[in-house]
N, C-alpha and C positions, 0 to 999 in steps of 0.2 A: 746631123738631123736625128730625130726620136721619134717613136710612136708614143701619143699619151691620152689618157684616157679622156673624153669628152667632160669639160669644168665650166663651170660657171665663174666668172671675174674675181668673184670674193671665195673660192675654192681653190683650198690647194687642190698639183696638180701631182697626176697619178703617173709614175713612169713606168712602159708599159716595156721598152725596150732600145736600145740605140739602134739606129739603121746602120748597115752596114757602107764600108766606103764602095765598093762595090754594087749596092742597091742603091746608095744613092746617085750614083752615076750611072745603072739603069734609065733613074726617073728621069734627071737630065740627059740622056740619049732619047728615050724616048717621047717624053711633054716638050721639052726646048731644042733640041738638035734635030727631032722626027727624023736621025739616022738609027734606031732601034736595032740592035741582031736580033735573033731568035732567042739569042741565052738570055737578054736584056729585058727583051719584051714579059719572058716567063717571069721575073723576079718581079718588075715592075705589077705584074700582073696580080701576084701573089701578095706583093704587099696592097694594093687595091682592095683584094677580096678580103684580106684580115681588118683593114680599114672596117669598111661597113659591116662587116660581121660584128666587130668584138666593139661597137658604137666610139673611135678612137680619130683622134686625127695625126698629123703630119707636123710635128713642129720643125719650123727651120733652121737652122742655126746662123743665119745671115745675123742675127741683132744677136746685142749683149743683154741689155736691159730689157729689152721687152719682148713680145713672142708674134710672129709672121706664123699665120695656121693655116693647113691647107687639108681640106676635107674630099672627101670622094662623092661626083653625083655620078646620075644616070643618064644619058639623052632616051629622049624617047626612042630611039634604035634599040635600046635596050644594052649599051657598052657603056662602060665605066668612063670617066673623066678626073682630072683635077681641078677641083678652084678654091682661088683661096677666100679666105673669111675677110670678109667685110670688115667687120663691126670688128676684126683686131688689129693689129698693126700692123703696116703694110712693109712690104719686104725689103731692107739694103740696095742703094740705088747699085749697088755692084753684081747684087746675088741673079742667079741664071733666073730664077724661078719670078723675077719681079714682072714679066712679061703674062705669065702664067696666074693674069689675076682674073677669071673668068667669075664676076661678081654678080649676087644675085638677091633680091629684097623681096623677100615672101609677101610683104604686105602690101605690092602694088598690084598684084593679082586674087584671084577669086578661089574657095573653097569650092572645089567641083566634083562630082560623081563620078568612077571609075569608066573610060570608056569600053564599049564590046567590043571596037573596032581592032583591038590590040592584046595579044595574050597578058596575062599579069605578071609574069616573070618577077618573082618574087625574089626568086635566087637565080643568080645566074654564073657560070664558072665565070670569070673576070677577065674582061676583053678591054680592049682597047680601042677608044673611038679617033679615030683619025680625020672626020670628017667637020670642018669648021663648021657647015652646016647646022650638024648636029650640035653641036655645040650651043650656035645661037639660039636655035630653038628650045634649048634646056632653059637657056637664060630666061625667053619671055614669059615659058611656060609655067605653067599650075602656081598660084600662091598656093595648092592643094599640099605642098611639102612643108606646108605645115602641119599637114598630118603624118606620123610616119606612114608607109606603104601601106602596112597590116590593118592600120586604120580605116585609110581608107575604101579598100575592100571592104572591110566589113561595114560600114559607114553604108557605103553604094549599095550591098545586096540587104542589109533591113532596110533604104529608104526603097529602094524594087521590091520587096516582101511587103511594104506597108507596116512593119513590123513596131514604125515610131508612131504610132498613133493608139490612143487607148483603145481597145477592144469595148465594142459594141457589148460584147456578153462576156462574161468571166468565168464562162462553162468552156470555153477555148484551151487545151491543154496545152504543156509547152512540145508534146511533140508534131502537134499540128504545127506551133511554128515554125518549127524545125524543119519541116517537110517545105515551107511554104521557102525558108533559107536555102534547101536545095535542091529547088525547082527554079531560082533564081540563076543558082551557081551551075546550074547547067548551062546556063545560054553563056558562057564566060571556059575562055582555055585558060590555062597551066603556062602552056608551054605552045609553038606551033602545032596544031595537031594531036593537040594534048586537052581533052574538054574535062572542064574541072571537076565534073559529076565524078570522075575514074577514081581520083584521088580525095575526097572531100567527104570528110566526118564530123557526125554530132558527138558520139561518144567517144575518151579519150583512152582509146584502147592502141597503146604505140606499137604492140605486135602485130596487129592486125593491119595497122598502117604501112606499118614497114614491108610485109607480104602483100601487099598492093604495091608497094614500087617497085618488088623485086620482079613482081610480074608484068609488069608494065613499062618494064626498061626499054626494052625494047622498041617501044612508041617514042620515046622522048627523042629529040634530034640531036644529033653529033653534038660533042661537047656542050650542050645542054647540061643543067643541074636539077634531074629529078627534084620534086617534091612533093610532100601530100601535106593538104590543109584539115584542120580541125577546129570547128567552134563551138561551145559546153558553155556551163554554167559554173562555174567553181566558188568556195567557198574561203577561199583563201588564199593569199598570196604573200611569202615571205622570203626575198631576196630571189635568188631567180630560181626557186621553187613554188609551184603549183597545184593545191590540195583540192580535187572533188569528191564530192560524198554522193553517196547513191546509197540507195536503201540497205543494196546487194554485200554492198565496200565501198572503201577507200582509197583511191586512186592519188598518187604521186607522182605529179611530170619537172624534173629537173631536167630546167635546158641548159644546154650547151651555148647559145648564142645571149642576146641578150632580151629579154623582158621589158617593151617599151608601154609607157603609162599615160593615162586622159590628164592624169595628174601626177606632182612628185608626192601629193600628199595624201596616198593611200592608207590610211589611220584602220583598224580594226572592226571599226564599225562603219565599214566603205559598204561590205557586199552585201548581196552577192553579186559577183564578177562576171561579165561578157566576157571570154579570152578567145582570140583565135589565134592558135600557135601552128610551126611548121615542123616537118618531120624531113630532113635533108641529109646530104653529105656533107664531105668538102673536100678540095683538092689534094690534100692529104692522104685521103681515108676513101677514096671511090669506091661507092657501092655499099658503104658500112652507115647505114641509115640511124640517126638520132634526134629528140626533140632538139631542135634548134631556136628559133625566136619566136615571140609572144607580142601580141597587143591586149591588154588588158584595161576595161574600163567597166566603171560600177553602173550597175543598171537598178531597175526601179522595184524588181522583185523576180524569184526565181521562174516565174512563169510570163511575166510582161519585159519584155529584151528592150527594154527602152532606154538609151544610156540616159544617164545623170551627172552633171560637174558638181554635183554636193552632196552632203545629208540636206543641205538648205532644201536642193531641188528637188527631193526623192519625197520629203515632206509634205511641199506646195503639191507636188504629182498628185500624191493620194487625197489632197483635197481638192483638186479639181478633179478626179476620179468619180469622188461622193456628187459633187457637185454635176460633173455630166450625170450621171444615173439621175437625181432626181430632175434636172430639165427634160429629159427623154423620155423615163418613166414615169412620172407623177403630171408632166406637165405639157408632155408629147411634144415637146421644142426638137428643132435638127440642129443640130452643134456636133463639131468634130475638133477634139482635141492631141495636137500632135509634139513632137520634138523636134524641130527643124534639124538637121545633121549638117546640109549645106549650105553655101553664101546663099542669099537673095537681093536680088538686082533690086536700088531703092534709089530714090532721087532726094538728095544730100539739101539744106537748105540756103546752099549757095545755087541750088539747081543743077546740079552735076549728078553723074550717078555713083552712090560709094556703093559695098557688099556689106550686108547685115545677115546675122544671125541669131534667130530671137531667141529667148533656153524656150519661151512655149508658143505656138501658136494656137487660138481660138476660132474655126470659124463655124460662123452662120449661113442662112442662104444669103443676107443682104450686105452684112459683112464679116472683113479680120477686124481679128482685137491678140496684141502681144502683152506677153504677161511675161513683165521681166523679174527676175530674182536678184538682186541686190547680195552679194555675199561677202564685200571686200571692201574697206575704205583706203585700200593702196591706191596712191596717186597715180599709178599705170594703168590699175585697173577703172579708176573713177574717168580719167581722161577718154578712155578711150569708148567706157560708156558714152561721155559725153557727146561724143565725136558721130555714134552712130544711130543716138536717142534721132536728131530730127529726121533723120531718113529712113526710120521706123516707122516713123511718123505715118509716111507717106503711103504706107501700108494700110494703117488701122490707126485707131484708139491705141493706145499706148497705156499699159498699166503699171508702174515701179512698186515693188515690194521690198524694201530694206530690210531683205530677213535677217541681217547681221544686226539691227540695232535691236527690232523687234526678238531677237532671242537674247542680247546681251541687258535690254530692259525688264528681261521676264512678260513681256507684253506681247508673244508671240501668237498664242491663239486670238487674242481681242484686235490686232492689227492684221491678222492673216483673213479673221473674217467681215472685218472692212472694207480691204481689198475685194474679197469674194463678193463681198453685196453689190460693189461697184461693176464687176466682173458680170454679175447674173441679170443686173439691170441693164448692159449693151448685149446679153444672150437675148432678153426678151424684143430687145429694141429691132436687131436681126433679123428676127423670127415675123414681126408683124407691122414694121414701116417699110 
């Protein structure tokens, strides 16, 4: 068995290191045999937390030709597990691990908001979940793991900030929102016990963070893994280093874990960037605090935190920007324009109910209206359009914007504001039927 680095089908793959015969006879004591010693449990455990840290998984060596992968999740208890990948080749009817296929399809579940009911535990020293229980419940839970973690938090406290909707005035500075980000992150622990306000920064100052955990160890529960969270604005991101600029200077955060993306295809002309990164240890190294991992996604400018999946999106944003101010101002219409971040429960047109996510919503007092952006004529991407256009439907009006043809035509302004006139004629329709 090998640890390698997480690949896509048509990627080679990255070897990160052989597993020991010794470790692998841990995992088998402990996932197949559940007779684990103590010496067993630690190695099992170690190799788990380098799993999700360094984004890697577990290849088997049961097959010649093809690859059996087995990944690390979380149960909601917050303990580590094994299960293996679906979508790759299932394990040698002989190998121990073929038992150990605790499988799981993101897309039969829903994109959801972070609950308060439960600390975030973002890191955690690397346990061991024994409980089938938990287990199942890992299974049914969140299609939200298609976000990674960091995502989602950050996802959860702008849509509680209100932070995805365009701002009524643009006299709003970014550290009002900032405040607004952590007045959110108060109502939300760390850790048991551990309320996120203690450790949670806008500015990306890693010395100062680190003299908050050394001070606040003390709080954190037994074998717990300290952290403090940070979210900024940066201007750049290249490999797993992170450049903000301030008027003052210029700040440089190289993590140590890994830097997870809204997209693989962050181009130069993405930011600027949303990041919220982590400030941890590891079992190695107790108590020697460093940036560790990052979620980074491009937002709509350094003062509106409103993520974006394109330059397409960030485009259409500032014309419906223009276009809210003069409905409001010139024309004293109510229209709120926002960025949905989570699923919305919609009735599909066989009459079932699917999860949609629209890139913008419109509303009025009388109604929605989704205003979709078109960026890809990849057949994955076009399908699954397809698949969630009628139960949009169900919502509003429905508007398609093929920004991809409309800029590879040069006809982007003249079909953008098409669209808009379509757009501002169901603003007014809202406003006074």
């Amino acid at each position: 068995m090998r640890l390698v680095k997480k690949f896509n089908h048509n990627n080679p793959i990255i070897m990160v290191r052989d597993l020991e015969h010794k470790e692998r006879l841990a995992l088998i004591s402990t996932f197949v045999e559940d007779d684990a010693e103590d010496r067993e449990l630690n190695q099992a455990s170690a190799i788990l937390e380098f799993v999700r840290d360094n984004e890697a998984w577990i290849e088997c060596d049961c097959l010649d030709s093809s690859r059996a992968l087995l990944t690390v999740a979380i149960s909601p208890k917050g303990k580590h597990y094994l299960r293996h990948l679906s979508a790759r080749s299932r394990h040698e009817s002989g190998c121990p691990f073929k038992e150990t296929n605790w499988q799981y399809d993101p897309s039969n579940g829903s994109l959801s908001p972070f609950s308060k009911k439960r600390p975030l535990r973002i890191h955690r020293r690397a346990g061991l979940d024994d409980s089938k229980k938990a287990k199942k419940e890992s299974v049914r839970s969140g299609g939200s793991a298609r976000y990674p973690r960091l995502a989602r938090i950050l996802y959860t406290w702008i849509t509680e900030a209100g932070l995805n909707y365009l701002p009524s005035s643009d006299e709003e500075k970014l550290s009002d929102r900032f405040k607004l980000l952590k007045q959110v992150a108060s109502e939300y622990e760390l850790e048991e016990g551990v309320n996120a306000s203690r450790c949670f920064f806008t500015y990306p100052d890693t010395d100062q963070m680190v003299l908050r955990l050394k001070e606040s160890e003390h709080l954190w529960p037994t074998d717990s893994r300290p952290y403090a969270i940070c979210v900024s604005i940066a201007d750049e991101v290249v490999g797993n280093l992170i450049r903000f600029s301030f008027k003052e200077k210029t700040i440089e955060i190289e993590l140590e874990g890994v830097i997870k993306k809204s997209s693989g295809r962050l181009g130069e002309n993405s930011g600027p960037f949303l990041v919220i990164f982590t400030v941890t240890d590891t079992s190695k190294e107790r108590g020697v605090y460093r940036p560790f991992s990052a979620f980074v996604i491009p937002v709509f400018s350094k003062v509106h935190l409103i993520p974006v999946d394109s330059t397409y999106e960030r485009r259409v944003l500032e014309r419906l920007r223009n276009g809210a101010r003069w409905w409001v101002n010139e024309k004293n219409l109510k229209v709120k324009i926002s960025k949905p971040l989570f699923d919305m429960k919609a009735i599909g047109s066989d009459g079932e109910y699917d999860f949609v996510k629209p890139d913008f919503m419109i509303e009025t007092p009388k109604e929605k209206i989704i205003f979709e952006v078109m960026g890809s004529y990849e057949t994955e991407y076009l399908e699954r359009k397809n698949r969630v256009l009628p139960a949009m439907i169900s919502i509003g009006e429905v508007i398609e914007f093929d920004a991809l043809g409309a800029d590879q035509s040069g006809c982007w302004n003249e079909r953008l504001k098409k669209a808009m006139s379509r757009l501002s004629a169901l603003v007014f329709r809202g406003n006074f039927i």
